[in-house]
N, C-alpha and C positions, 0 to 999 in steps of 0.2 A: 366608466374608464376601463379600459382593457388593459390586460399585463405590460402591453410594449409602452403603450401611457404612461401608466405608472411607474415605470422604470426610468423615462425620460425625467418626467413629471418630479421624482423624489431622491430614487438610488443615484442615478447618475447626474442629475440636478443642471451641470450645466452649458450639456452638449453643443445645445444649438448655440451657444453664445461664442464658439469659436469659428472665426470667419476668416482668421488670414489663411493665405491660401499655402500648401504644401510647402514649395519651395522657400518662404520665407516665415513661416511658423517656428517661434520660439517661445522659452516659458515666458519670455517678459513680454509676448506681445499678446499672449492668452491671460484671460481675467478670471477664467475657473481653472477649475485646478484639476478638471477630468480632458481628459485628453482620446478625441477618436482618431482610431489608427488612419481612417479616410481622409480625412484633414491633413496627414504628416504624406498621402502618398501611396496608402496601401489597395490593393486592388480587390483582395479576398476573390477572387473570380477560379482559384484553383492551378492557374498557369503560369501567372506571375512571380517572378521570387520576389518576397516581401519584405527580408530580412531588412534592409536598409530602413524603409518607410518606416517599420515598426519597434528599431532599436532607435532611431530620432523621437519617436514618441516615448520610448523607456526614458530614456535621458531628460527629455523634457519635462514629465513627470518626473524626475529622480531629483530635481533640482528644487521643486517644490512640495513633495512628499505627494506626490497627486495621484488618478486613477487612468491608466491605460484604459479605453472601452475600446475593445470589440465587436463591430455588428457580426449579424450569421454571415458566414462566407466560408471560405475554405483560404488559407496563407500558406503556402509554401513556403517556410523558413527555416532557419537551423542556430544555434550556434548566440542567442539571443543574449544578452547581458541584463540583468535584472537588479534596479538598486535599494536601495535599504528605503523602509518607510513607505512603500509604493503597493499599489492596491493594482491585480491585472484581474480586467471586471470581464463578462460575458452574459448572457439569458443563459441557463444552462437548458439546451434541448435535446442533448442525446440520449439517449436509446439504449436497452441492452443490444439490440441488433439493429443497423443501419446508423451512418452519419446522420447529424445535424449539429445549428450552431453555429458558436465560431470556430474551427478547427485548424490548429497549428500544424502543418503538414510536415514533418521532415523532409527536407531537399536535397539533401546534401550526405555523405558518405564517408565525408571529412571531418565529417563535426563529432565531438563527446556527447552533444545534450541537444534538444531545443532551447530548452529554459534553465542559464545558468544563473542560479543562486546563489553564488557562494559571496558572504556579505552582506547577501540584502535582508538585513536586520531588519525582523516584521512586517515581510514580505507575505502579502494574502492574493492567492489566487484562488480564483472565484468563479466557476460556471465553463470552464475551457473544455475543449477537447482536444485532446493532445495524440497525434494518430504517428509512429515509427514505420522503418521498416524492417519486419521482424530479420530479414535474410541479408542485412545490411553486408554482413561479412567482418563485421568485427562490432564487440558490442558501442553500442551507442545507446544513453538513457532519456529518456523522459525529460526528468524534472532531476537537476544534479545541482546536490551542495557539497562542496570537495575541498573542505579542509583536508589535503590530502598528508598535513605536516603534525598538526595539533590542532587543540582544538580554539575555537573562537576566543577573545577575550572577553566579550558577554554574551548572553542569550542571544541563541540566533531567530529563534521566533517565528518561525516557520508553519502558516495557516494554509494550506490545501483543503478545498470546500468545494463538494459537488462539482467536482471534476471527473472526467473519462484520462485516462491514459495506457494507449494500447498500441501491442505491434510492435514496441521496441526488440531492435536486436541482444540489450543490455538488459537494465531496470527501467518500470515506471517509474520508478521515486526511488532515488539513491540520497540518502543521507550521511555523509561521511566524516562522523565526529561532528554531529548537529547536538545541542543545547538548548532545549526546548522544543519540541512543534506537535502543531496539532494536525489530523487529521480526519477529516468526517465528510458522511453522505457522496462519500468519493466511489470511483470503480476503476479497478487494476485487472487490466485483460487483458490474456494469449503475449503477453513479453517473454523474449527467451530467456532473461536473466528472470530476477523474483520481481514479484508485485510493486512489492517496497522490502528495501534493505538499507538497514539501519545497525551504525556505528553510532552509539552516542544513547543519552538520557534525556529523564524529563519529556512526557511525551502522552499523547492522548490519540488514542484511535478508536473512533465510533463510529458506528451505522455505515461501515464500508463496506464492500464486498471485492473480494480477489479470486479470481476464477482463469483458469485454464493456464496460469503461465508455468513455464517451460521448468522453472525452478523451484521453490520455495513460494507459497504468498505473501506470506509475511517473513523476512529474515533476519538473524543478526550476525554481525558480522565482526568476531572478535568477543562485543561484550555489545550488551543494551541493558540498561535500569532503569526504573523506576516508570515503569510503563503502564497504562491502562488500557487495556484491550479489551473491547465493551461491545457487541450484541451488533458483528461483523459476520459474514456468509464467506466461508472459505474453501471452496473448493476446486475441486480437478483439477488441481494445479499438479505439474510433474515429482516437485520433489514430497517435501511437510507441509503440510499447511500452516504451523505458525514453531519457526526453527529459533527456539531460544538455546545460544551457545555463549553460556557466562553471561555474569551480568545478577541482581538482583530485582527486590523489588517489584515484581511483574503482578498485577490484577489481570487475571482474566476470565471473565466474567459472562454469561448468556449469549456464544457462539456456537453458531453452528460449522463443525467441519466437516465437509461432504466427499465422498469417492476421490480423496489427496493418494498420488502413489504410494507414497510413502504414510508412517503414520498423523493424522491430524494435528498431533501437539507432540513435538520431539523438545524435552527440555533435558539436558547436560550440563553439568558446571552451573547449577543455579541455584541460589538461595534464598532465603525467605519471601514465597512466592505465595501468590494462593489463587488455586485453580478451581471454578466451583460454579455451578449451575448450566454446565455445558453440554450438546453434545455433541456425538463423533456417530457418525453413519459410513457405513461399508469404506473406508479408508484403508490404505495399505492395496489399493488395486494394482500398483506395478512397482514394489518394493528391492527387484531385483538389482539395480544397481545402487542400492543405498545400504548401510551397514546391517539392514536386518536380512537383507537380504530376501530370502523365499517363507524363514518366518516373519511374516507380517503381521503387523499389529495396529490396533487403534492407537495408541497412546506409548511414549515411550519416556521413561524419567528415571536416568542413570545420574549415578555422582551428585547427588544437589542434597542441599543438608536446610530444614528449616523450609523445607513445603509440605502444603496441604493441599490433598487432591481430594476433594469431597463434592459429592452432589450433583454427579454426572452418568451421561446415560452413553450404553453405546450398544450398536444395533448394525450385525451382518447385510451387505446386501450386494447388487452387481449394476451391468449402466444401466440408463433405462431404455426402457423397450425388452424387457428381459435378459440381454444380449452381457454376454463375459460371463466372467468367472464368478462367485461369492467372495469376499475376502470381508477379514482377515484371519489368516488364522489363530489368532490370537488378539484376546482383549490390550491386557497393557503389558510391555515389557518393562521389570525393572533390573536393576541393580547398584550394588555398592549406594545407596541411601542413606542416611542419618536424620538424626530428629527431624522425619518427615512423618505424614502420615495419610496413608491411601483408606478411604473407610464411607461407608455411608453411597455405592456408586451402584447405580443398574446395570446390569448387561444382559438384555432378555434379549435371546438368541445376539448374542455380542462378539461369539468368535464361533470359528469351525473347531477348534482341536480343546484350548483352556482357556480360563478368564485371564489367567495371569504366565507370563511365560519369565521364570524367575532366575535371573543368571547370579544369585544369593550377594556374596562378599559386601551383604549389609552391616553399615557403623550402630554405633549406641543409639537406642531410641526409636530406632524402625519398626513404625507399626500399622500394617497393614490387615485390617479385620472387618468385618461386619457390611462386603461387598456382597451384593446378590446377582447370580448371572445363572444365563440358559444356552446349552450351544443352538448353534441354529440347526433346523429343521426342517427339509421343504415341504 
């Protein structure tokens, strides 16, 4: 039995058993609970706009908690509505470089999102690609959940799973005062907003990678808590690679952040945090518009009282192919700290000028000792 078998066969269960025909397909006249977009009217062929065909099949699933399927194709659509309990399935086939799959194509210029979330309480997407366009002329996101008032009255529940989302003019994944979600085995590329940006707690991020977008890869916005950031590739992305502003509780854990303009992990306003088994390679490559300015740094942790930054490495370098500058010139910048403590961290060949670039006005308790580092060397 081959993969597409077996997906017929068990994940998606009971495809072929829906037979009425588009125009008169509804949940009470389907007997499974999986719903394909081709059934309700969609073309996937690239040229069609699909938005209609495949918000009838949201809805329809939406009334029975069911699974949207999408075969590969390519939808032109925007502006989609997403509802609580509802599973949006795909083969995931994409690629770091080139299309495949099923891909939701933004069409439209008008629209905030392709895929609005907001509501849909334990809502799992699963295998899409989700393609923007970066030059849209005003931001438009990905994947948007917009509590834009307060936040939910329960968990919003939010599962993104080996998805693509790239090219947005906005964010791939904007969470705006979300309540739960997870995210894994996902890829956030070249968006001119961040990768994902996150207003909100409760949260799991693993095995992702955020690469080349315009802002930040991972951001927060306001404040984020109690997060788990776990064994994620974050790179060349324009602004930080992972911008904690306010907020508590953050694990971050066996990531790699790679040539980020800015430095790899910018944490401000944050408390009891722990940062530890990570590292940071030639970061801080175009710092110039960001508050360090020309000194650049791998790491930056101002104002946070009740962190630990232990057991991390960090290591000069330029793009590849030999080509740019070294940076950074400097390991970690801190200042004004309290019962935190930076200790126990490599830096062989880790900055050009010092390991530590110290703006002092540290609180009770700041202890910083027992780092080992080398500047670099060519």
């Amino acid at each position: 039995m081959n993969k597409r078998e077996f997906l017929v066969a068990t994940t998606i269960l009971g495809v072929n058993s829906i037979t009425a025909k588009a125009a008169t397909t509804t949940a009470t006249d389907v007997k499974s609970a999986v719903f394909n977009v081709f059934d309700f009217g969609a073309k996937g062929d690239g040229q069609t706009s699909d938005s209609a065909a495949i918000q009838d099949a949201l809805d329809a699933a939406g009334k029975v908690s069911g699974t949207v399927y999408f075969p590969a194709g390519v939808y032109p659509c925007n502006s989609l509505k997403v509802h609580a309990h509802t599973t949006l399935l795909a083969e995931p086939q994409w690629a770091y470089r080139g299309d495949g799959g099923a891909i939701l194509l933004l069409d439209s210029t008008d629209a905030s999102c392709v895929l609005d979330i907001t509501g849909a309480f334990g809502v799992h997407l699963r295998g899409l690609f989700i393609k923007g366009r970066r030059n849209a002329g005003k931001p438009i996101h990905g994947i948007f959940l917009n509590n834009d008032k307060e936040y939910s009255k329960q968990e919003d529940t939010i599962v993104v799973d080996d998805c693509k989302v790239q090219g947005f003019s906005g964010h791939g994944l904007y969470l705006l005062r979300c309540w739960l979600f997870i995210v894994r085995h996902s890829y956030f590329a070249s968006n001119a907003g961040c990768g994902v940006l996150l207003t909100g707690w409760d949260g799991f991020v693993t095995d992702n990678q955020f690469s080349g977008n315009g802002s930040h890869g991972f951001g927060t916005e306001t404040s984020g808590s109690t997060v788990m950031f776990t064994a994620n590739r974050v790179e060349w992305n324009g602004g930080y690679g992972l911008h904690l502003s306010g907020g508590d509780a953050w694990n971050v854990t066996g990531n790699c952040f790679d040539r980020n303009g800015g430095a790899g992990l910018c944490a401000t306003g944050i408390t009891d945090t722990a940062v530890t088994g990570n590292v940071f390679r030639r970061c801080g490559a175009n710092s110039k518009n960001l508050p360090e300015g020309e000194r650049s740094c791998q790491v930056r942790i101002e104002n946070c009282k009740g962190l630990t930054f232990t057991g991390n490495s960090c290591q000069t370098g330029r793009d590849d192919g030999g080509k740019g500058n070294y940076t950074p010139q400097f390991g970690i910048r801190i200042k004004n700290n309290s019962y935190t403590v930076i200790s126990a961290n490599a830096m062989f060949q880790g900055f050009i000028e010092k390991p530590f670039d110290d703006f002092g006005e540290h609180g009770q308790d700041f202890i910083c000792v027992n780092n080992v580092s080398s500047p670099f060397s060519s």
